[in-house]
ROGU-606231 format. One record per residue (C-alpha): residue in three letters; residue number from 1; x, y, z. Coordinates in steps of 0.1 Angstrom, whole numbers, plus 5000, padded with zeros to 4 digits. Each point is the difference from the previous one (the first is absolute). Example, Ala and Ser with C-alpha at 12.3 -4.5 7.8 and 13.67 -1.06 7.14 Angstrom:
! ROGU-606231
- ala,1,5123,4955,5078;
- ser,2,5014,5034,4993;
This chain:
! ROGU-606231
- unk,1,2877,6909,7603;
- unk,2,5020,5018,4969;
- unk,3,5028,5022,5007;
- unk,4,4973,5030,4991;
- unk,5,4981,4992,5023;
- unk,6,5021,4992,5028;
- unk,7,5016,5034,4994;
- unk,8,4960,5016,5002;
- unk,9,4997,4985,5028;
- unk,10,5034,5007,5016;
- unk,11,4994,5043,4990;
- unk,12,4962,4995,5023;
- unk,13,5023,4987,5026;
- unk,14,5027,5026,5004;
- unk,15,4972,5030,4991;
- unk,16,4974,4985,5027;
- unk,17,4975,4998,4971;
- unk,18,4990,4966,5014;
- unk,19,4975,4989,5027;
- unk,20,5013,4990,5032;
- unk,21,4994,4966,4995;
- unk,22,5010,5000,4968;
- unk,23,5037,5016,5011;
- unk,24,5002,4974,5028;
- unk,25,5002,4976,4976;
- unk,26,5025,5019,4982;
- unk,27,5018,5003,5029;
- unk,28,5001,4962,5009;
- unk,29,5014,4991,4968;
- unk,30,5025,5018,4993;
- unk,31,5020,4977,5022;
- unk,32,4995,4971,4976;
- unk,33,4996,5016,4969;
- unk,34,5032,5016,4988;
- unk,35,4987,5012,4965;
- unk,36,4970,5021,5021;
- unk,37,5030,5010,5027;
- unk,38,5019,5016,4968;
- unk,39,4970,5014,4987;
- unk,40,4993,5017,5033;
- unk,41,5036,5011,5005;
- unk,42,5005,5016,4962;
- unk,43,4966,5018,5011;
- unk,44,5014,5017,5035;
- unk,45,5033,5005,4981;
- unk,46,4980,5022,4968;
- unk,47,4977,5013,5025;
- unk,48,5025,5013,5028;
- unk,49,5014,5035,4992;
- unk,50,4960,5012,4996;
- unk,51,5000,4994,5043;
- unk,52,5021,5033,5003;
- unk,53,4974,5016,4982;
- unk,54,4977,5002,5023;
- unk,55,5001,5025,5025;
- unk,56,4996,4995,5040;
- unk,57,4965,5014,5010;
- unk,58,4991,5009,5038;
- unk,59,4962,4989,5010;
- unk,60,4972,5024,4997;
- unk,61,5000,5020,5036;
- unk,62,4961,4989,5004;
- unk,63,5010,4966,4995;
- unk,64,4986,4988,5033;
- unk,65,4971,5016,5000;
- unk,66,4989,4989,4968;
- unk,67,5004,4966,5014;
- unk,68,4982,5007,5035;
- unk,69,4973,5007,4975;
- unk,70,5004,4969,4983;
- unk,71,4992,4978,5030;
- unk,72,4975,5023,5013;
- unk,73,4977,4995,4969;
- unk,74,5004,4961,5001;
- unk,75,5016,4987,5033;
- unk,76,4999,4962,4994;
- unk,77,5021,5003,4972;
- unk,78,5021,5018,5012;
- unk,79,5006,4982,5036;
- unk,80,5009,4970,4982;
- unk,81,5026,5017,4975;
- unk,82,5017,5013,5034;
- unk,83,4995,4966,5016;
- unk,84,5014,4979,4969;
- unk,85,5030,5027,4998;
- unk,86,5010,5003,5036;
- unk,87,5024,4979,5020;
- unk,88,4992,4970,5017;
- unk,89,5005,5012,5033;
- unk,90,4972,5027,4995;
- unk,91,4963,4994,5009;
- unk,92,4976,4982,4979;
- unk,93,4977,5027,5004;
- unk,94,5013,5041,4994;
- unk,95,4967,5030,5006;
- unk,96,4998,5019,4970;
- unk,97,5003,5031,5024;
- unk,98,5033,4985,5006;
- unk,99,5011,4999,4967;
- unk,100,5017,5031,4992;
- unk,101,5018,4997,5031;
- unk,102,5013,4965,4996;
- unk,103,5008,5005,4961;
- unk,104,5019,5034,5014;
- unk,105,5021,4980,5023;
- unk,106,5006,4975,4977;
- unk,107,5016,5024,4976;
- unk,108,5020,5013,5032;
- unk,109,5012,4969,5004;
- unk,110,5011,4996,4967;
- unk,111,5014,5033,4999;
- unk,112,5024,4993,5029;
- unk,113,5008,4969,4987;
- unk,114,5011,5017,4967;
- unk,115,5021,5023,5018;
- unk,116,5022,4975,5021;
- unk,117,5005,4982,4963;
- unk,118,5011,5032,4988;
- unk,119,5025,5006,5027;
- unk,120,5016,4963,4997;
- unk,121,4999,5006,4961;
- unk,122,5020,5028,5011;
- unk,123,5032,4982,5012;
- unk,124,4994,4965,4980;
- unk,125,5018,5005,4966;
- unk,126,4974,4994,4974;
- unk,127,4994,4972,4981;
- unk,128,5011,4996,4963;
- unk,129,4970,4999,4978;
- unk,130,4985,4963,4983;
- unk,131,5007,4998,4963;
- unk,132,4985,4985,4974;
- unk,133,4997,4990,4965;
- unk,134,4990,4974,4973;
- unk,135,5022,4994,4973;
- unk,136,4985,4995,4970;
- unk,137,5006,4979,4966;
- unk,138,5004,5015,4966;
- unk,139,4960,4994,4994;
- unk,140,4995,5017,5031;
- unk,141,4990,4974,5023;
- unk,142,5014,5001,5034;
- unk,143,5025,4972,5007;
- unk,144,5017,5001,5033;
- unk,145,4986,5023,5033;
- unk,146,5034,5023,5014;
- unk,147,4998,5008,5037;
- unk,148,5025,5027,5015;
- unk,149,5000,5000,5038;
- unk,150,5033,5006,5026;
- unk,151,5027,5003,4971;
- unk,152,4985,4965,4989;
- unk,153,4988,4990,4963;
- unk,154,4974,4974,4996;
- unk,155,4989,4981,4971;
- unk,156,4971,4976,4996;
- unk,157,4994,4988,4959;
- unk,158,4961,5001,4999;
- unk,159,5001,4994,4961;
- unk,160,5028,4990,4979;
- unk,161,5011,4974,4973;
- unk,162,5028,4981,5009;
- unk,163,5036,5004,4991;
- unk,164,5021,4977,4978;
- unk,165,5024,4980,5010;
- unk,166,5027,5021,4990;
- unk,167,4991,5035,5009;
- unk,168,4993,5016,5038;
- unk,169,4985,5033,5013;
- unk,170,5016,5027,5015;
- unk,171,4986,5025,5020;
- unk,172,5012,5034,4997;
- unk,173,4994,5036,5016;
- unk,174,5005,5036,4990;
- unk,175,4991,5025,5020;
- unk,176,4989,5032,4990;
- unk,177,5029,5025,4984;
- unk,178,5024,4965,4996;
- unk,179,5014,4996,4967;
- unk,180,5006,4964,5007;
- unk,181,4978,4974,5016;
- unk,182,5016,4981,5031;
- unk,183,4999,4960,4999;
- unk,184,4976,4984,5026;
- unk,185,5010,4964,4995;
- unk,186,4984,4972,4978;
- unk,187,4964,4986,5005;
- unk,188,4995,4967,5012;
- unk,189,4978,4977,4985;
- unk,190,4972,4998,5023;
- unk,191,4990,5036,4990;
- unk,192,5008,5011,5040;
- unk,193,5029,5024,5005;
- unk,194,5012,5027,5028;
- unk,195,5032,5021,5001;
- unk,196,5011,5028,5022;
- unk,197,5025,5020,4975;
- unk,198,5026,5017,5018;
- unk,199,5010,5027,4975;
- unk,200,4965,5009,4992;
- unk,201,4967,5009,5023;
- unk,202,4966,4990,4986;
- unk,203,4982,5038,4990;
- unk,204,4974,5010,4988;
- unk,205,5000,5001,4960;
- unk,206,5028,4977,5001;
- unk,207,5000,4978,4968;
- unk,208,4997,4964,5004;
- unk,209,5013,4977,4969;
- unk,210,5000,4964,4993;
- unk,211,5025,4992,4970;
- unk,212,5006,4962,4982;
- unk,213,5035,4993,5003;
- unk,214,5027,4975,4994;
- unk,215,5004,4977,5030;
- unk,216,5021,5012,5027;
- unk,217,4984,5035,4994;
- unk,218,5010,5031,4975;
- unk,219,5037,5002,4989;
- unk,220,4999,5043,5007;
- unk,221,4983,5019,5019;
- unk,222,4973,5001,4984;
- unk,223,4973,4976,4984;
- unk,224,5014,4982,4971;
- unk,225,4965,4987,4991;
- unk,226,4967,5013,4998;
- unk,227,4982,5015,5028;
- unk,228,4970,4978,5002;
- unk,229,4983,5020,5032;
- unk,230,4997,5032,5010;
- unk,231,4983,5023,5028;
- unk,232,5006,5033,5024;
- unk,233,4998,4994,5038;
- unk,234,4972,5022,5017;
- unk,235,4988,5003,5029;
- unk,236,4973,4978,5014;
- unk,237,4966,5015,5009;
- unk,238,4997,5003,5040;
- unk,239,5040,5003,4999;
């Protein structure tokens, strides 16, 4: 595939565009493909501030009864959508007179359940959010995948042209209202990195920066060479 279309095919992926089996395939190979991972992760990363856009709406009060009236008009249908969704441990068969009140109780369940969570959410500090980004080249193809989780930085190279001999990268990270990027250490070769920087936490907007430098790193404090890679940290969708 050509970076066009693996980019298509990564934006029918992250907008749920695609059939199911189609996005299970997706899905699978994203673990083996690193250019369709990128693609996929620049996609959730432009795509992630329209999520707070769209406001939380309550279910229509006649909700249940519009669904009583569902599997009244065609029961066997509707018996095996309650069978195929229902635990296990529940019968194999469920009366369609039955079904409001089991559907009911299910909710009650879940409704209970929600509430416990709520209360141990309560007193367990929350979690910091996943970040993410893909840094891209100068002709705007992504070139490594940046994962920001726990105070840690991760890198992974998914497509880059190697270094010469006589030059390394440095990674480099300036948070937003800085006026100076903090050093994050030189890149290895095997294009596989992870720091935890004491002086900084990973945030979102943060800057993330790859420079060519010297070896043994920049001189100053800040990149002597050109910054070859660039992206902002965001957070990840279902973060």
């Amino acid at each position: 595939m050509s970076a066009d279309d693996i980019d298509a095919l990564a934006g029918e992926y992250v907008l749920g565009t695609l059939e199911a089996r189609e996005a299970a395939e997706v899905a699978a190979r994203l673990a083996t493909d690193p250019a369709l991972a990128a693609a996929v992760a620049a996609w959730e990363a432009r795509l992630a501030p329209l999520a707070g856009l769209s406001p939380e709406m309550a279910p229509p009060e006649d909700l249940w009864d519009r669904v009583e009236g569902a599997l009244d008009a065609s029961a066997r249908p509707a018996l095996r959508l309650i069978q195929g969704s229902a635990p296990a441990a529940w019968p194999r068969a469920v009366p369609v007179a039955k079904s409001r009140w089991l559907l009911r109780g299910w909710a009650m369940g879940s409704t209970a359940l929600a509430a416990g969570l709520a209360a141990f959410l309560l007193v367990k500090p929350p979690e910091e959010p996943r970040l993410m980004t893909v840094l891209l080249s100068s002709s705007e193809q992504p070139a490594w995948l940046v994962e920001a989780a726990g105070g840690a930085i991760s890198l992974a190279s998914v497509n880059r042209a190697p270094v010469a001999p006589d030059r390394v990268l440095q990674l480099w990270a300036l948070p937003q209202g800085a006026t100076a990027p903090t050093s994050l250490g030189l890149l290895p070769a095997d294009g596989r990195f992870t720091v935890t920087p004491r002086t900084i936490r990973p945030e979102p907007g943060m800057l993330i920066e790859i420079s060519l430098e010297p070896p043994g790193g920049s001189p100053g404090p800040r990149p002597s060479g050109p910054v070859l890679f660039i992206g902002r940290l965001a957070a990840a969708r279902g973060a």
